[in-house]
C-alpha positions in Angstrom: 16.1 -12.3 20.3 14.9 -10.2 23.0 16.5 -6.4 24.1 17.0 -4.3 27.0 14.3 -1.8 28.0 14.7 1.3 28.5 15.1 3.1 31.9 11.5 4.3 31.4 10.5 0.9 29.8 8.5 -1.5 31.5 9.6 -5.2 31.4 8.0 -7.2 29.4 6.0 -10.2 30.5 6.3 -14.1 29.2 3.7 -13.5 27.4 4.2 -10.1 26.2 7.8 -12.2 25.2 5.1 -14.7 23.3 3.0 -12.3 21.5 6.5 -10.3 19.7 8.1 -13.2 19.4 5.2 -14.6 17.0 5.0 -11.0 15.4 9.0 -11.6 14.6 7.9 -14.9 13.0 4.9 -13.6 11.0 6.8 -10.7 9.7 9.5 -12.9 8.6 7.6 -15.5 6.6 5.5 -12.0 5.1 8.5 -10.3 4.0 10.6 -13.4 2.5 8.8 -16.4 2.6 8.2 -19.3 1.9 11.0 -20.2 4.5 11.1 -23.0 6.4 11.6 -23.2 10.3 14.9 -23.4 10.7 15.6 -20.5 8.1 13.1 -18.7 10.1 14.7 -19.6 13.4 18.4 -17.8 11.6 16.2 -14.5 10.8 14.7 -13.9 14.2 17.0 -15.3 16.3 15.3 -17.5 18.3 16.4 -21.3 18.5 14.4 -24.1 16.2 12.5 -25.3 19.0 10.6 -21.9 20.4 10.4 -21.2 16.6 8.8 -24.4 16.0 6.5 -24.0 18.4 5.1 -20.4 17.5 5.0 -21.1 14.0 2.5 -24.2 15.3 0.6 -21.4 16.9 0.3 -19.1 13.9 -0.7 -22.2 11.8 -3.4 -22.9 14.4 -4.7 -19.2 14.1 -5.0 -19.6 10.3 -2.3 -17.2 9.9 0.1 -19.5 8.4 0.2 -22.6 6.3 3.2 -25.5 5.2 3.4 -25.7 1.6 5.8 -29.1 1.8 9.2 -30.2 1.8 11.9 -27.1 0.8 14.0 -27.8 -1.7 16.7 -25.4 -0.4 19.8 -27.6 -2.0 21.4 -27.1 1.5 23.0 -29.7 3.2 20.5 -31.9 5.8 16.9 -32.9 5.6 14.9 -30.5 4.2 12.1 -28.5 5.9 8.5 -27.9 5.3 7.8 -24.3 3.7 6.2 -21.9 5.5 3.8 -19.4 4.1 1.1 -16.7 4.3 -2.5 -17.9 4.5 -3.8 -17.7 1.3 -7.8 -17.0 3.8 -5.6 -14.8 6.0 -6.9 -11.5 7.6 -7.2 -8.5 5.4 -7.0 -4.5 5.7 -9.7 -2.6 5.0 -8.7 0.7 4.1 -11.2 3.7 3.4 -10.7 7.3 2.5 -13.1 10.1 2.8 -12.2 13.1 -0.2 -13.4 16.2 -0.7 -13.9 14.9 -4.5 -14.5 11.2 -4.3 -15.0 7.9 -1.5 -12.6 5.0 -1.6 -12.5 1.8 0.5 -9.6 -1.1 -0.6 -9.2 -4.3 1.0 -5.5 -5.6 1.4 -4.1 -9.0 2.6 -1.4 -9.7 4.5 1.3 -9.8 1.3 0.5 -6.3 0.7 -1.5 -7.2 -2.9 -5.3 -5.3 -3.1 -8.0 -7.9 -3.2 -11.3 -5.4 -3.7 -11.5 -2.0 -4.5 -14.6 0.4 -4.6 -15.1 4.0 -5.1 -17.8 6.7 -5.7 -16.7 10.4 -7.1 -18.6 12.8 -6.4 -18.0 16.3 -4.3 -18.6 15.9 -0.7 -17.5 19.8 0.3 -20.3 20.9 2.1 -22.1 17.5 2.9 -23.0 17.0 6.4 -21.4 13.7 7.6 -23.8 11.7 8.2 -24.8 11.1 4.8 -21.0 10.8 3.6 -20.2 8.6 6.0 -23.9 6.3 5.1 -22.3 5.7 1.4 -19.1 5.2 3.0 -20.6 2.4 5.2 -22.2 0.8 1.7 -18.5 1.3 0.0 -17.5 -0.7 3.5 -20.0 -3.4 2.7 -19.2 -3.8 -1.1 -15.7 -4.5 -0.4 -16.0 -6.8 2.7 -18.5 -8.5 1.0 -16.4 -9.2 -2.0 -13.3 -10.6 0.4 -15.1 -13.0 2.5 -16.8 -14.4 -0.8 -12.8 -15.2 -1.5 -12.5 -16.7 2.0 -10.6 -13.8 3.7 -11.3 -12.2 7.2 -11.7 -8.8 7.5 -9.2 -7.5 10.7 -10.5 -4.1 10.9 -10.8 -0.6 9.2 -8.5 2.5 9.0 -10.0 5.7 7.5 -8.3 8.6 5.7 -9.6 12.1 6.1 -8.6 14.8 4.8 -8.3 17.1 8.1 -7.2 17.2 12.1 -8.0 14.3 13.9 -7.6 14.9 18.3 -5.0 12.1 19.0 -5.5 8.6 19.8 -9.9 9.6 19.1 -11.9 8.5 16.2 -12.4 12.3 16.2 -11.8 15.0 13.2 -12.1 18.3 15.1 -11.9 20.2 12.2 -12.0 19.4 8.4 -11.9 22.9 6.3 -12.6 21.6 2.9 -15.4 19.0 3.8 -16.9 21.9 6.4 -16.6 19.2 9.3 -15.8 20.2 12.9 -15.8 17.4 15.5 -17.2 14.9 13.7 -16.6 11.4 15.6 -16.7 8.8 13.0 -17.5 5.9 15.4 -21.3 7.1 15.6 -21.6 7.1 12.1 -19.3 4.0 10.8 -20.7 1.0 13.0 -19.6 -1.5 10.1 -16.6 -3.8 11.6 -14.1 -2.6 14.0 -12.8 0.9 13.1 -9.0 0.6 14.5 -8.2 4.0 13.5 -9.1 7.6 12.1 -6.4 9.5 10.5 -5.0 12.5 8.5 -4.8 11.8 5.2 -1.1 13.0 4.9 -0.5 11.1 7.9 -1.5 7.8 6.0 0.3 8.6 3.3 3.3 9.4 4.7 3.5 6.1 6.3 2.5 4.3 2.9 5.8 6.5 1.6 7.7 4.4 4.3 5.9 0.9 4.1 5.8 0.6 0.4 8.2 3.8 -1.3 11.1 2.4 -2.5 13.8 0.0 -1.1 15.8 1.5 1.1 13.1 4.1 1.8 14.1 7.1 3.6 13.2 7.1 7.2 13.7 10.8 8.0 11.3 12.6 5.5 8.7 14.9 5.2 5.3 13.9 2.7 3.9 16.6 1.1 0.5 15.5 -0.9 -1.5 18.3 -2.8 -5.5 17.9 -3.6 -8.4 20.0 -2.9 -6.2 21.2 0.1 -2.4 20.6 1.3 -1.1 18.3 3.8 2.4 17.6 5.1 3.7 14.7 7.6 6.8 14.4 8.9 8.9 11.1 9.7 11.8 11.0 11.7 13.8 7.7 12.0 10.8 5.7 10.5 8.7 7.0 12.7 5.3 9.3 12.5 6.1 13.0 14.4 2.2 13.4 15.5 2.7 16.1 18.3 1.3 16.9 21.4 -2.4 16.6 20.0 -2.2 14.5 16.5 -1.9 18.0 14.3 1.9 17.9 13.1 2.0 18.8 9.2 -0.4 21.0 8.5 1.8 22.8 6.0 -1.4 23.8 4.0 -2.0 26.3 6.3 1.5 28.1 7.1 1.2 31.5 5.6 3.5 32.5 3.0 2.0 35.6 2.3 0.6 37.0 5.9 -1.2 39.7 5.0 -3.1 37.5 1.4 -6.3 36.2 1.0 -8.8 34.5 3.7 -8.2 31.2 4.3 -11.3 28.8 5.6 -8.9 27.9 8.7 -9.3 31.3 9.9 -5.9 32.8 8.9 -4.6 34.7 6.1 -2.2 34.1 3.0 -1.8 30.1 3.7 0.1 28.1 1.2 -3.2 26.7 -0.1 -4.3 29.8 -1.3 -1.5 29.7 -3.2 -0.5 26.2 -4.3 -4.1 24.1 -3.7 -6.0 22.3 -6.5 -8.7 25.1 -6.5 -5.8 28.5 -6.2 -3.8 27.1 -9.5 -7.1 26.2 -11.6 -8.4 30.0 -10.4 -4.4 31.4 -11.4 -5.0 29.0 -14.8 -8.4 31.0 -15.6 -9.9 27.0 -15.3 -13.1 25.9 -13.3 -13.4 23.0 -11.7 -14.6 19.9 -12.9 -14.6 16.5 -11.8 -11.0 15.8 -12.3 -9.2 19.1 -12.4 -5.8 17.5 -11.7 -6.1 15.5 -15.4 -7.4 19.0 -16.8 -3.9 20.7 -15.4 -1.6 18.3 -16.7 -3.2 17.6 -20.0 -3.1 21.8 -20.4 0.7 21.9 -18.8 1.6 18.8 -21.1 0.0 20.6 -24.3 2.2 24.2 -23.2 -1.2 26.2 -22.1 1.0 29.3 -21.3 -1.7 29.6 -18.4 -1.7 26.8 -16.5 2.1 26.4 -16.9 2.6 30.0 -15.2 0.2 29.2 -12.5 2.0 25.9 -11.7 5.4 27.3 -11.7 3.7 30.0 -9.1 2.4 27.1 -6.8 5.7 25.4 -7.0 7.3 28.8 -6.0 4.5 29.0 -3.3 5.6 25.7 -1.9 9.2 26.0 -1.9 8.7 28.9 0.8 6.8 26.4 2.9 9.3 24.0 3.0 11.9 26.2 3.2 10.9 26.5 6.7 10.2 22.7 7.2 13.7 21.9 5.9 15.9 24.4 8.5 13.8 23.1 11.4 13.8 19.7 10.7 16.7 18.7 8.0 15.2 15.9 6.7 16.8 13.4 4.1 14.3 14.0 1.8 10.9 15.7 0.7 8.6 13.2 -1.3 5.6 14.8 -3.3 2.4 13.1 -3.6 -1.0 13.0 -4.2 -1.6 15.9 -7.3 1.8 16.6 -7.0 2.9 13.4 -8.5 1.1 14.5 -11.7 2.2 17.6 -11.7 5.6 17.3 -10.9 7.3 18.2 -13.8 5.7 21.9 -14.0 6.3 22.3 -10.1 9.7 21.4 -9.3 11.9 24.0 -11.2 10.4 26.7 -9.1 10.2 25.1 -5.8 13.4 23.8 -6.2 14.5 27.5 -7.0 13.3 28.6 -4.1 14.6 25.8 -2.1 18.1 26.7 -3.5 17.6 30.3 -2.4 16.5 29.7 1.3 18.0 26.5 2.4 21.9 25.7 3.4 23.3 23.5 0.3 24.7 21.0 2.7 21.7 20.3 4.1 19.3 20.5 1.2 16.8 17.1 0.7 16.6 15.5 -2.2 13.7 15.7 -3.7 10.9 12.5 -5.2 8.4 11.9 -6.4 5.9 9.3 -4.9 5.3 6.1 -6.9 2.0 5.7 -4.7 0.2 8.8 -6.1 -3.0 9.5 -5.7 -3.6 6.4 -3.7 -1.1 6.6 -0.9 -3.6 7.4 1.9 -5.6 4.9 0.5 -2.8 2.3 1.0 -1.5 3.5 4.0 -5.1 2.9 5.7 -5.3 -0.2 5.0 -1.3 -1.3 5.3 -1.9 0.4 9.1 -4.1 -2.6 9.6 -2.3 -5.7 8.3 0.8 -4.1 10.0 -1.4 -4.0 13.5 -1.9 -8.2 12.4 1.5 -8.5 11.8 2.5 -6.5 14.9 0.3 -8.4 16.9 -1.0 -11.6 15.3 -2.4 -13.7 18.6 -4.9 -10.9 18.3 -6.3 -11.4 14.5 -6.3 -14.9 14.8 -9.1 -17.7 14.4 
C-alpha cells in the first residue's frame, strides 16, 4: 500500500518503500497476531509474495517467529502463524521525579518485563549524582531482561521540565533546580533515543495505551510536585517552535499572587500543585503526600476537602483558556489527579461550565495509566521507534 506525498514531501526511495513496508508488517502481527502471511498480506495491503518475503526478513532479524500451521477453519491450506519474538527488543523506559527514580523495561507486546525504583526527594540534588543512581536503576533492569533473553533497543527518559527540541537537553527544571542539564554526559548506559517532558510522555501513553477508541485531539493534564499539560491534535504531539508547548503549570491565574520559582507570579501551581493544596490542607509533606490527601479527602477532613475543591477551581481557569484556543475533544487528568479526582472535578468542572461555550465543552477522564503514564510512555516511545523502523533494531 503505498500513498502520495505531499507537495513538500520527498519521494520515497525503494528502500525507504522496504523499511515501511516491514514496519506495516511488524505492527500488524504486534497489534493482532498470531496471523499468518496471507492474513497479513489482507491488512497491509501488499500482495502474498512481497509480504512473504519481508516477513522472511523480520524472522531473520529475530523480530518475528512461525508458531505452525493456523487453524483458521477457512477454506485452503492453512498458513504458518506468525508472531512476536518471544527474545525481541525491549523499551527501556526511565523517569527522573522530584520524589522518586523509575526505570521499566517493556517488550514489543506492550507487557512490562522489569521494573525498579528508588524514592527519595531529588529537589535540590545537583544532577550528576541523580542521574549516577539513575544509571544503576538502568543497569538493574537491563540486567534483569537480557538474563530473560531480550535486547535492550534503547532508552527514553521522563523529566519533569523543558527540554530544547530534538537535544537531550533540559534547559530548565524548576522543581529539581536544573537549568541546562544535558543528560547524555551523565547517562552513558545504552543508547539514550530520547529526553522528554514528562507530560509530553504521558500524553502520548494517553494515546498509545488510554482506551479504545482513544481520543486523538486532547489535552493531558498530570499533577505532582508541579503541573504539566500536553496537547495532542489529530494523534499527534503539538511540541512548538522549541519543544515547550503545555506548560500549563505556569499560566497565571492570579497575576498579581505569590512567587513562582519560574520567575512569574500567581501560576496555577501555586494554586493547584502537590505542595500549594498540602500548604491550603494545613499538611507537610511526607513521602507520599498524594496517599495522605486522598486518605484525608476519603475520611471528610473538612481541610483537605476545601483545599482540593480550591485547586480544582484553580485548574478549571487554566483550562478554560486551553479549551477556547484549542477545542479539544477531551481533557484527560493524570498523574495525582487520577487519585484525586473525585474532590477536584466538581469545581473545575464549575468553572469550566462558567467560562467555556457548552457546545464546545470536552469531556472530561480520568487516566487509567496514573501515576505511571510517563513512565509508560518512555518506554512505549521506544518499542514504537522498533516497530516504526524494525530493519534498524534487528539482529
Amino acid at each position: 500500500m503505498t500513498t502520495t506525498p505531499g507537495p513538500l514531501t520527498r519521494p520515497l526511495t525503494q528502500q525507504g518503500i522496504r523499511r515501511r513496508n516491514l514496519s506495516l508488517v511488524l505492527h500488524a502481527v504486534a497489534a493482532h497476531g498470531p496471523l499468518s502471511r496471507a492474513t497479513v498480506a489482507g491488512r497491509v495491503g501488499l500482495t502474498r509474495a512481497a509480504v512473504s518475503s519481508l516477513v522472511d526478513e523480520l524472522i531473520r532479524t529475530g523480530l518475528l517467529i512461525e508458531l505452525g500451521r493456523e487453524q483458521s477453519g477457512t477454506v485452503g491450506r492453512p498458513g504458518s502463524a506468525l508472531a512476536l519474538a518471544p527474545n525481541g527488543p525491549v523499551g527501556i523506559g526511565a523517569e527522573v521525579g522530584v520524589d522518586h527514580l523509575t526505570v521499566c523495561a517493556v517488550d514489543l507486546h506492550g507487557k512490562v518485563r522489569a521494573r525498579a525504583t528508588v524514592e527519595g526527594s531529588n529537589r535540590g540534588r545537583e544532577a550528576e549524582p541523580v542521574l549516577k543512581e539513575l544509571t544503576e536503576l538502568l543497569r538493574q533492569v537491563t540486567d534483569a531482561v537480557k538474563a530473560e533473553g531480550l535486547r535492550p533497543a534503547g532508552t527514553a527518559v521522563a523529566v519533569p521540565g523543558l527540554v530544547a527540541r530534538d537535544t537531550h537537553t533540559v534547559v530548565r527544571a524548576p522543581n529539581l533546580g536544573w537549568t541546562d542539564v544535558d543528560v547524555s554526559e551523565f547517562l552513558p548506559y545504552g543508547p539514550l533515543l530520547s529526553v522528554d517532558n514528562e507530560a509530553n510522555l504521558g500524553a502520548l501513553a494517553e494515546l498509545w495505551l488510554g482506551g479504545d477508541p482513544a481520543p486523538q485531539d486532547f489535552v493531558h493534564v498530570s499533577v505532582e510536585i508541579g503541573i504539566g499539560a500536553a496537547v495532542v491534535i489529530e494523534g499527534r504531539l503539538l511540541r512548538g517552535t522549541h519543544g515547550y508547548a503545555g506548560e500549563l503549570g505556569h499560566v497565571p491565574v492570579r497575576p498579581e499572587g505569590p512567587p513562582c520559582p519560574c520567575g512569574g507570579r500567581g501560576c496555577l501551581e501555586q494554586y493547584a500543585g502537590e505542595e500549594a493544596v498540602l500548604r491550603a490542607a494545613g499538611l507537610t509533606a511526607g513521602t507520599r503526600p498524594v496517599d495522605l490527601l486522598a486518605t484525608r479527602a476519603a475520611e471528610g477532613d473538612p481541610a483537605v476537602r476545601r483545599a482540593l475543591r480550591a485547586a480544582g477551581s484553580a485548574l478549571g481557569v487554566a483550562l478554560a483558556g486551553a479549551v477556547n484556543l484549542l477545542d479539544p475533544q477531551a481533557i484527560v487528568l493524570g498523574g495525582a489527579l487520577s487519585r484525586l479526582a473525585p474532590w477536584l472535578l466538581p469545581s473545575l468542572e464549575r468553572e469550566l461550565t462558567r467560562r467555556t461555550t457548552e457546545s464546545a465543552r470536552p469531556t472530561l477522564t480520568v487516566s487509567r495509566l496514573g501515576s505511571d503514564g510517563p513512565l509508560l510512555g518512555a518506554a512505549h516511545s521506544v518499542v514504537r521507534a522498533v516497530l516504526d523502523d524494525p530493519a534498524a533494531y534487528g539482529h
